[in-house]
C-alpha positions in Angstrom: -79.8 -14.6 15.2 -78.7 -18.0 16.5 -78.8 -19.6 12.8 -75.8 -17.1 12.7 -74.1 -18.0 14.9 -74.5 -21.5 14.4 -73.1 -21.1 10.4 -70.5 -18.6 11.7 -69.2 -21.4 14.8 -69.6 -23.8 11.5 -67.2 -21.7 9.2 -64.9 -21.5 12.0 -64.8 -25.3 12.5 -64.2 -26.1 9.0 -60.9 -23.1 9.3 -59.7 -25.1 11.7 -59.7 -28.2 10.5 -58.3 -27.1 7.1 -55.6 -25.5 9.2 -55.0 -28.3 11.2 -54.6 -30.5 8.3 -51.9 -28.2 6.7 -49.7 -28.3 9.1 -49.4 -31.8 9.6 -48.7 -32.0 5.9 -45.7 -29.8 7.0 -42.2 -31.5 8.1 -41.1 -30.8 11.7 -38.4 -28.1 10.4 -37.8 -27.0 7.4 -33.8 -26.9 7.6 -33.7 -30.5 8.1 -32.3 -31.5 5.0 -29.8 -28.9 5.3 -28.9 -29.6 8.5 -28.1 -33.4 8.4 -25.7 -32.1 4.8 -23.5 -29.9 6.9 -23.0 -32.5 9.9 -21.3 -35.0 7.3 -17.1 -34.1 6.1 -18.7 -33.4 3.0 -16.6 -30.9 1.2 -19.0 -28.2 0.7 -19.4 -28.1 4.9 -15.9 -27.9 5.2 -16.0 -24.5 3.1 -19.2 -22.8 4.3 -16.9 -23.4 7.5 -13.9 -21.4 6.1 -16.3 -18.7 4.7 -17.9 -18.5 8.2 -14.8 -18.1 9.7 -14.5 -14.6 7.8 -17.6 -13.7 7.5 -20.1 -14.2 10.8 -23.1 -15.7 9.1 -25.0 -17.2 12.2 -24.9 -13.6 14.1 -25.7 -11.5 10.7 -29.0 -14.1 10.2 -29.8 -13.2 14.1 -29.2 -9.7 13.8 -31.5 -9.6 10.4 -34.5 -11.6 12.4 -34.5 -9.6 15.5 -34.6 -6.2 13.2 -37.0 -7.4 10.9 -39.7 -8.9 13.9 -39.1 -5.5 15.3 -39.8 -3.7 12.0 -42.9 -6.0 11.5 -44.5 -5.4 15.0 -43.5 -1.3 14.7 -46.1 -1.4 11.6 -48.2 -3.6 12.9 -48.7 -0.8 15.9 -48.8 1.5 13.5 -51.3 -0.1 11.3 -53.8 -0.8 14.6 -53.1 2.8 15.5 -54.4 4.3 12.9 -57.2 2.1 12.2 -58.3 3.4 15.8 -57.9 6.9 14.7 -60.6 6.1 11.5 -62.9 3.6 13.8 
């Protein structure tokens, strides 16, 4: 039993290293470049800013996350629920 463990403890390492190496192959945000075009006067700012004026982007994209993590956590519940049901 402890040879096992000791491959099992093994896999594990190696998943963590490999998943510690992806994500410092991964930039600190992902809406950098975005975010350093819309600071400028550049002219496509200037009408994302007339559009948002109309049209409440920022709230709509915070309204859409909040619903959806709620929607992913009711079937996650759901999911673990049953599973319990069949265990």
């Amino acid at each position: 039993m402890n040879v096992f463990r000791r491959i099992w403890d093994w896999i594990k390492d190696l998943f963590y290293m490999v998943a510690s190496w992806a994500i410092l192959l991964l930039p600190e945000s992902p809406f950098q470049k975005f975010a350093n075009d819309f600071n400028g006067n550049s002219p496509f700012a200037n009408i994302l800013n007339y559009i948002n004026y109309f049209v409440p982007i920022g709230s709509m994209v915070t309204f859409l996350a909040v619903y959806l993590t709620a929607v992913a956590i009711w079937y996650i519940v759901r999911w673990a629920l049953r599973l319990t049901k069949y265990i």
